[in-house]
N, C-alpha and C positions, 0 to 999 in steps of 0.2 A: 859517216862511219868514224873520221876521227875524231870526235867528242866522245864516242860512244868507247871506243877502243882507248880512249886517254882518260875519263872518268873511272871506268871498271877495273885500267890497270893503277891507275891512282890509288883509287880507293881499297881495291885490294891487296897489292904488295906495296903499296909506300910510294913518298915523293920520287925516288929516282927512277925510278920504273916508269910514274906516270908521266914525268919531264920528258924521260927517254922515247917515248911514244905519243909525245904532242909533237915534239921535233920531228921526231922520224916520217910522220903520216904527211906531215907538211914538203917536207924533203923527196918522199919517194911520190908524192902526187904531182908534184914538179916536175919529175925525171918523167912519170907517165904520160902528163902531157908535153912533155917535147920542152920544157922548160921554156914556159912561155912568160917567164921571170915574176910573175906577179903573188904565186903561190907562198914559198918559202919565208916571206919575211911572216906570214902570218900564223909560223911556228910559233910565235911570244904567246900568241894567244890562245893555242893550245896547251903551252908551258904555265899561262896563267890560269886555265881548268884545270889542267894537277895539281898546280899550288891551291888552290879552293877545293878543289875536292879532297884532298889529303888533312887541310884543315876540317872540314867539317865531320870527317871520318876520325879525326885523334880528338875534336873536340866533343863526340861523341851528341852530336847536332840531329843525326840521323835516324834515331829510335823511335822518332814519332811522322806521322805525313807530313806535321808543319815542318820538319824540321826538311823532309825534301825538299818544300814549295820555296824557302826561307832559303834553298843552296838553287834555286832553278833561278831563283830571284837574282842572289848575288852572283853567279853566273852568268845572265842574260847582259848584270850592268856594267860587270866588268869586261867582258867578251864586247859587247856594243860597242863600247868606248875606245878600248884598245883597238877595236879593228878600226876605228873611225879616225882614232890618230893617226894609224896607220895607213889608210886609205888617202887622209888629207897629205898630212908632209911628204909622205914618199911618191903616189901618185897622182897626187893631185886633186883626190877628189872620188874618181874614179878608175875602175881597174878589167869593164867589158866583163863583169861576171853578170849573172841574171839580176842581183839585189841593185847593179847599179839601175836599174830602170823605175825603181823606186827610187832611190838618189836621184837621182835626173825629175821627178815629177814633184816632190820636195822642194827642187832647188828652184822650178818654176812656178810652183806655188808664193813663193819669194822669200826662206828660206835658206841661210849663208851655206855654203858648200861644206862645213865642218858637221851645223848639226843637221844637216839630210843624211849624211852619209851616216850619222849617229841612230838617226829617229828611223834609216833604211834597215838598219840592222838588228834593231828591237826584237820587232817578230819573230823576224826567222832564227834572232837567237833564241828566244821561247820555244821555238817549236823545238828548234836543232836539241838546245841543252833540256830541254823537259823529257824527250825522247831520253835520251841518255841517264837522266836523273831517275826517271822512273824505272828503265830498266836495272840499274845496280840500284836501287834503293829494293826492288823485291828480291835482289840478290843477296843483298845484305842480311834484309831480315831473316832472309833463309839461313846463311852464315852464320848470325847470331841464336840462332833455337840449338840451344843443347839437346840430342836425345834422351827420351825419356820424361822432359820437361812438359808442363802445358803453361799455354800464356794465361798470364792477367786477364 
């Protein structure tokens, strides 16, 4: 849900809105589970789906399907990466959430602990950010039909 709630307020009211809602989703998911300290740093990387999603919304990316597939893409590699640096410097690798068990199968595949934790996170960011791109992308287009109007 916070992709979902960080792309949609992104994309519709502007960067600060969406920053303020990658941070926050990370912040009060930590407080919920008991601040098991692992959640909160991985605010950047909600911070960095509103900075992308706000870009491709002002650079107006979004009017066609490719231009969704084309923000699920830059999404997937940014979010991968940043969670992977994150996962390596700060904890090491791993962090006892479900993806590390794909990390873990990766890194005995023989596989350095930087890009498992990279290549672990691929998927589920396509699934995660596709979900959410698709949903504000039929949002959008709604948004953008003027009444009255009929499409191309």
């Amino acid at each position: 849900m916070d992709s979902i709630f960080t792309v949609i307020n992104a994309g519709t009211f502007g960067l600060l809105p969406g920053l303020l809602t990658g941070a926050l989703t990370n912040i009060i998911l930590e407080v919920l589970r008991g601040f098991p300290g692992y959640l909160y740093p991985f605010a950047i990387v909600n911070m960095i789906t509103a900075l992308i999603t706000w870009l491709h919304v002002r650079y107006g990316t979004l009017y066609k399907a490719t231009g969704a597939l084309w923000m699920i893409f830059t999404l997937t590699l940014s979010n991968s990466l940043a969670g992977a640096v994150i996962v390596y410097l700060v904890f090491g690798g791993v962090t006892d959430e479900r993806v590390d068990s794909i990390v873990r199968a990766v890194i005995i595949a023989g596989q350095s602990i930087f890009t498992s934790a990279f290549l672990g996170r691929i998927l589920i960011n396509i699934v995660d950010k596709g979900i959410a791109v698709l949903l504000f992308f039929s949002l959008y287009r709604k948004l953008l039909k003027k009444p009255g109007k009929t499409e191309r």
